[in-house]
N, C-alpha and C positions, 0 to 999 in steps of 0.2 A: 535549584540549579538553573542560572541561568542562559539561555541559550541563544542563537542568532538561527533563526528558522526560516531556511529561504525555500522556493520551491513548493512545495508539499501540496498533497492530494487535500482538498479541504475539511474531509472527514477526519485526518491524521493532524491537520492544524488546531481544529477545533476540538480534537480530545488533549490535545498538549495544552490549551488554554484551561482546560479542568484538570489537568494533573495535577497532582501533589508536587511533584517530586520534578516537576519539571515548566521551566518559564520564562514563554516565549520573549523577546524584548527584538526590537529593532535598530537599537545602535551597536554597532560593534567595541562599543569601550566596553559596555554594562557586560557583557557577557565572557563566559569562560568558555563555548566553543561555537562552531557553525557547523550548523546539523544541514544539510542538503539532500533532496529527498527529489531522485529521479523517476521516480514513479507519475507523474503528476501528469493528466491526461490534455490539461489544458497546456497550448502552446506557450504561452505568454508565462506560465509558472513556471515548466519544464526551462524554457531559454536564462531565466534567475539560478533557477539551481545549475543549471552550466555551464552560464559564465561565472559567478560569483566564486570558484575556485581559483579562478584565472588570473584573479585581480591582486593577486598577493597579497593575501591577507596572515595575518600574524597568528591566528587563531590554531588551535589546533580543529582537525574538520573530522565528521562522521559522516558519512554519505550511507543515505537510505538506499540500498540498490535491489536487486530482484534474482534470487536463487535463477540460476540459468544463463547467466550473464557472462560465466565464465567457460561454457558450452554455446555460446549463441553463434548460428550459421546462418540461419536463411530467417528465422521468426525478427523482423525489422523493429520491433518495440524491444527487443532485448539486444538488438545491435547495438540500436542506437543510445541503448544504458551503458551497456559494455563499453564506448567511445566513448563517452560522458562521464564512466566512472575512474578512467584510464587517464584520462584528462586534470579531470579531478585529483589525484594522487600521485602525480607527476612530479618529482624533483621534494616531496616532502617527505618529514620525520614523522611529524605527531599525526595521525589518522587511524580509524577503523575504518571497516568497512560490514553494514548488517546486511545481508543479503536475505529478504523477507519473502518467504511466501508470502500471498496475495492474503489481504486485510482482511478480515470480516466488512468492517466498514467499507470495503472499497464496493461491494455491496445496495450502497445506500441510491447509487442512482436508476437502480434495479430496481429497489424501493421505491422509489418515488416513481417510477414508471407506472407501480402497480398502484399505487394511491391516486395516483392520478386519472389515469386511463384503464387500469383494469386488468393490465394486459403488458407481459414481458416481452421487449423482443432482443435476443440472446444468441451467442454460438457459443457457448461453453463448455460445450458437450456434456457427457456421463464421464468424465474421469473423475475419480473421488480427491479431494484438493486438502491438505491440512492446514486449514484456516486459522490466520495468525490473528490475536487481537491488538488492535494499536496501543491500547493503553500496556503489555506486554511489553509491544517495540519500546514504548517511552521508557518503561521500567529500567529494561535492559542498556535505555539509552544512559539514564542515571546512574544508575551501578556501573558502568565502565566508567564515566566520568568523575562517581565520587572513589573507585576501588581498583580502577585498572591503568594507572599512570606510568606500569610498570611495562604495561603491553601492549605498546603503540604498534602500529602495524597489520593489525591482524586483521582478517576476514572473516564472518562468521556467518553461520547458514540459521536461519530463525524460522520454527513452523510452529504451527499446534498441536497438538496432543493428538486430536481426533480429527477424521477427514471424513468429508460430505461431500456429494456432488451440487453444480452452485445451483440446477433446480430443487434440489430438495430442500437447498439452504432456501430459495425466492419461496418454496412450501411453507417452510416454517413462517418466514415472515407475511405470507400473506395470514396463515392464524392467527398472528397473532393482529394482526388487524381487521379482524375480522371479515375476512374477502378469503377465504377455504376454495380451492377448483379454479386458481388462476389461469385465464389462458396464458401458455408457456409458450411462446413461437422461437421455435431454433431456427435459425435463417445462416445462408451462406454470407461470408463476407461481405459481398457487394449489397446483397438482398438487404443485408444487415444496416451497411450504413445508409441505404435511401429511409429505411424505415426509422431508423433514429430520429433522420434530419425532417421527412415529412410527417409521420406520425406524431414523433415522442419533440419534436421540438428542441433538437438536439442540435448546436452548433460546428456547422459539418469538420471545421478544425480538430471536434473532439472527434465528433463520432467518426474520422477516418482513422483515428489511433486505435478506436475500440475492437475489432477483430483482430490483430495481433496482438493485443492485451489480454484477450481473453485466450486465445492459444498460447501465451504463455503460460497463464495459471492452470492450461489443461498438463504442460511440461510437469511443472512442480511435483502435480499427482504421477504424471508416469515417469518421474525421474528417480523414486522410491520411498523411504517409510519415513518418520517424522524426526525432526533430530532434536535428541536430548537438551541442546544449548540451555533455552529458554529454562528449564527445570533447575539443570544444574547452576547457572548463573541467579537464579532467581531463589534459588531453595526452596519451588511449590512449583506445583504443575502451571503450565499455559493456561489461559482462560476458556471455559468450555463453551464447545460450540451455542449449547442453549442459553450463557448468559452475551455471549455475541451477537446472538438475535435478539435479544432485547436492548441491548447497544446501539444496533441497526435501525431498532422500530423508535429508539427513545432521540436517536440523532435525527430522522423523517421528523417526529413529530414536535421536536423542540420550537418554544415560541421560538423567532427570528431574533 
């Protein structure tokens, strides 16, 4: 199935490039939709997936958006999905819309912190999160495309099965790289993005989206329990948390 993939988190591009069932292309003739994935921490991706709705294009469109979007008040990363995804679906027929709890892979620059440096620095809090696997989103993106031409319109809420809070999830993945007893630093906001940008080498663009990013995926958990979608649409459970940590560790440690 091929698709026009604009925007996107790079963990969620780069498992669409190993999909089966799903492939990415860059011209808009080759393809049968435009998949737009607001999620995307870098500014320069996010501005692609927000304009590229804009431009009238013929396609029909799927926008990856963020359970909470449709509740969002004061948390400014889920505002500013909400006007982005408003935008996006403006005056059109053909569209869904997946409204995803937060990745597993969204994850991996967590990962790489601690490979790197030893050492997470985090506001995520203890809410326990039900962690989606991208390859899941892609699935679910292909079975609407190849089986739901009948149900344009719709909005759907996508979690996983099982819910973990994101340090016990940054736990797992330090065992399995072997680095067990990571320093976890939870820091305030502010505290947060100096440390990204002086410590962890973080491009302060990004790292000022990242504490509203991550109070949203604390929502997701206290907004309540996991929704069926994924199961039912898919006829097998979401992908388990323990093979998402290995997702996690095999997307870090992938040659370049």
């Amino acid at each position: 199935m091929k698709v026009l993939l604009l925007g996107g988190r790079g963990p969620l591009v780069e498992a669409a490039r190993h999909h089966p069932a799903v492939e990415p292309v860059t011209l808009e003739h080759e393809a049968v939709a435009a998949v737009v994935d607001l999620g995307s921490l870098t500014p320069a991706a996010q501005a692609e997936a927000t304009r590229y709705p804009l431009a009238g294009t013929r396609l029909p469109l799927v926008v990856i958006s963020a359970i909470g979007v449709d509740t969002a008040t004061t948390n400014p990363y889920l505002a500013e999905m909400a006007r982005a995804e408003r935008l996006a679906l403006d005056g059109r027929e053909r569209w869904w819309v997946l409204r995803c709890a937060p990745l597993g892979e969204d994850l991996v620059p967590a990962a790489r912190q601690l490979h790197q440096f030893g050492a997470v620095y985090a506001g995520y809090g203890t809410t326990e999160v039900p962690w989606l696997a991208a390859t899941d989103v892609l699935e679910m993106l292909a079975t609407l495309l190849r089986e739901g031409q009948d149900r344009w319109g719709h909005a759907y809420e996508l979690t996983g099965a099982e819910a973990a809070t994101a340090p016990h999830m940054v736990e797992q993945i330090a065992q399995h790289l072997g680095r067990p007893g990571v320093e976890y630093h939870e820091l305030a906001p502010e505290s947060l993005v100096a440390s990204l940008v002086e410590l962890a080498g973080f491009d302060p663009g990004v790292a000022v989206r990242i504490p509203p990013m991550q109070d949203a995926w604390a929502a997701t958990g206290r907004e309540g329990a996991a929704s069926p979608t994924v199961e039912r649409a898919l006829g097998r459970p979401p992908r388990p948390l323990a093979a998402q940590v290995t997702d996690i560790v095999s997307a870090l440690t992938a040659p370049a």
